[in-house]
N, C-alpha and C positions, 0 to 999 in steps of 0.2 A: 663770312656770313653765308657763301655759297655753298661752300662745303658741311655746313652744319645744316643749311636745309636740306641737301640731296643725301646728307646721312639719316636724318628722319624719315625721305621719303623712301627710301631703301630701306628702311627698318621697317615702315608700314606694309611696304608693300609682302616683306618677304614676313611679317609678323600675321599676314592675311592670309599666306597657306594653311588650309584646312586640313592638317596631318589627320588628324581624327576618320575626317568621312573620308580621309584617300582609302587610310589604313582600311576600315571598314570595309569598302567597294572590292578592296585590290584581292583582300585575305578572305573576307566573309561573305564577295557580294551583294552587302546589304548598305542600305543608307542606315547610318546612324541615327538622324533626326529622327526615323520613324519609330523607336525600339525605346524603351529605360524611361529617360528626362529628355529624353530629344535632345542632348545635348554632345557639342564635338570634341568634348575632353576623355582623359583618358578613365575617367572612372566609369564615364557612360560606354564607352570604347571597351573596358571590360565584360560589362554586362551586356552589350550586345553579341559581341563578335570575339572574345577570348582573349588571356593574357596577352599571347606573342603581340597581336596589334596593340593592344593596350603599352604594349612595353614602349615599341617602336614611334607610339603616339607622344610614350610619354618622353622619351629622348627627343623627338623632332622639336616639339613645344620648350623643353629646356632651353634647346638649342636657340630656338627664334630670340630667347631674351640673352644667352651667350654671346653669340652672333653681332646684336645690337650694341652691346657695348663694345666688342671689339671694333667695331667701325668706329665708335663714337671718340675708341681710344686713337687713332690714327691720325685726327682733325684738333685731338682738346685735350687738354692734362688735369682736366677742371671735373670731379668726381661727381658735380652738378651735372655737368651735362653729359658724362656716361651715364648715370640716372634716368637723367629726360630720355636721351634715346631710346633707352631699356625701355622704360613708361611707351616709348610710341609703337614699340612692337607687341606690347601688354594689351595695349590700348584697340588693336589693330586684329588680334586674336579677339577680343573681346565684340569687336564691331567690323568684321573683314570685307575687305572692297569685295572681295570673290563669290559671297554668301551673301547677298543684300542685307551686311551689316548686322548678320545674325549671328554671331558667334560663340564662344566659349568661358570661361570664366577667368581668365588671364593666371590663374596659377601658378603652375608649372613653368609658360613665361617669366612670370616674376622671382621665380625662383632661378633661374638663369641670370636674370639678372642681379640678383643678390650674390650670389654666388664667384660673380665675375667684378663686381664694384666693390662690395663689402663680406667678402666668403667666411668670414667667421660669425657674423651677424646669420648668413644663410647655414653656416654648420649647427648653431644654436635652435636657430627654427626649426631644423629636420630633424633632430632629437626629440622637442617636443611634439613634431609631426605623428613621427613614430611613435611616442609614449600612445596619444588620443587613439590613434588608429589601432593601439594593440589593447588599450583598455576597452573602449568603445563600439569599435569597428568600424565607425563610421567616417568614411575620408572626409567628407562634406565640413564635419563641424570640426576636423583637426585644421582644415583649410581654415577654415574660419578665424578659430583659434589664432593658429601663427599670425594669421593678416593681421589679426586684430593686436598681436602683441606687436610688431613688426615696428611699425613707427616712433615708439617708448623703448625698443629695444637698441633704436637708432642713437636715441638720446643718449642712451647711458652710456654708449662709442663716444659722446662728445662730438658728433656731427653736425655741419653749417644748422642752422636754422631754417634755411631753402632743402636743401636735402629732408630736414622732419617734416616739414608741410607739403613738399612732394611727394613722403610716402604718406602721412594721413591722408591727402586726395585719393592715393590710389590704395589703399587700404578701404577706406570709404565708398567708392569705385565697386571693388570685388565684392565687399560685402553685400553690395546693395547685387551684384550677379548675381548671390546666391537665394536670394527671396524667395524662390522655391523649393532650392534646399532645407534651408528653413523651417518652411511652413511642415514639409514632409516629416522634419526633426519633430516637430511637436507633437505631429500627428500619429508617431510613433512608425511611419510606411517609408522610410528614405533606405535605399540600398546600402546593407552591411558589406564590408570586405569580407569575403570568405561564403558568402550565399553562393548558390549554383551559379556557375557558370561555364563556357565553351573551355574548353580546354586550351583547343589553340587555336 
C-alpha cells in the first residue's frame, strides 16, 4: 500500500510540471498565461510562442502520463491501477501544486497514458484526432471528440468495468476543462491549426 501511494505522489508531483510556461519562458520569454486562452498546453504554447516549444510541450506532457504508468507498472500488474496512476498525473497537469492549481487540460497527459496501458485504444484515437483536426482545424474539438469517444472505445476492448468508469470520470473531467473551448467553438473565435503563428 506504501508503494502505491508514493507512486501516486510521484506521478503528481512530476504530472505538476508546467512544461508549457517553462517552454514559453525559456524559448519565447514570455508567460503563456498572458497570450491566446491563457492556457499551458501545447495548442496555447503554439499560438503564443511557436511550434518548436509547442513540440517540446507537447512531448514533455505525453511523457508525464508515459512516465506514470511506468512507475505504476513496477509496483502492480493490475491495468486498474496503471490507469489510476496515469489519472493522478492527468489530474495534476490539470490542477498542479506548482501553479496554484491552475493548470492545463490533461490531454496529451492522457494520451501518454493510453498509449502505455492500452496503445491500440490510444492508436485508434489519434487517427480520429488527426481526421477532426485536418477537417476542421480546430484541435480543441478533435480533443474533445476522442475524450468523448474514449470511454465506449474501452468497452468494445472488453475492459474491467472499474477501468470504464475510471475513464467516463476522467473524460467527464477534461471535458468539463474545456468549457471555454467550447463556448469559443460556438462563437465561431476558438484558434484554428494553421492561423499565424511564431515560427519557432
Amino acid at each position: 500500500m506504501m508503494k502505491f501511494i508514493l507512486v501516486l505522489a510521484v506521478n503528481y508531483l512530476v504530472g505538476s510540471i508546467p512544461f508549457g510556461l517553462l517552454f514559453g519562458r525559456w524559448w519565447a520569454q514570455i508567460d503563456v498565461r498572458q497570450h491566446g486562452s491563457g492556457n499551458i498546453g501545447m495548442t496555447n504554447v503554439l499560438r503564443a510562442a511557436g511550434y518548436l516549444p509547442a513540440f517540446f510541450t507537447l512531448v514533455c506532457d505525453v511523457g508525464k502520463g508515459v512516465l506514470a504508468v511506468l512507475l505504476a507498472k513496477t509496483v502492480s500488474a493490475d491495468p486498474f491501477f496503471w490507469l489510476l496512476a496515469g489519472i493522478a498525473a492527468v489530474m495534476a497537469h490539470n490542477w498542479p501544486l506548482f501553479l496554484k492549481f491552475k493548470g492545463g487540460k490533461g490531454v496529451a497527459a492522457m494520451a501518454g497514458v493510453l498509449l502505455t496501458v492500452r496503445p491500440i485504444v490510444a492508436l485508434i484515437l489519434a487517427i480520429i484526432w488527426f481526421l477532426v483536426v485536418f477537417i476542421y482545424r480546430y484541435i480543441s474539438l478533435a480533443s474533445i471528440v476522442v475524450v468523448a469517444i474514449f470511454p465506449f472505445l474501452l468497452l468494445f476492448f472488453r475492459v474491467q468495468w472499474s477501468e470504464f468508469l475510471l475513464a467516463l470520470i476522467i473524460a467527464a473531467v477534461t471535458v468539463y476543462k474545456h468549457r471555454s473551448n467550447i463556448k469559443r467553438l460556438r462563437r465561431g473565435t476558438e484558434f484554428k491549426f494553421g492561423q499565424k503563428v511564431k515560427p519557432w
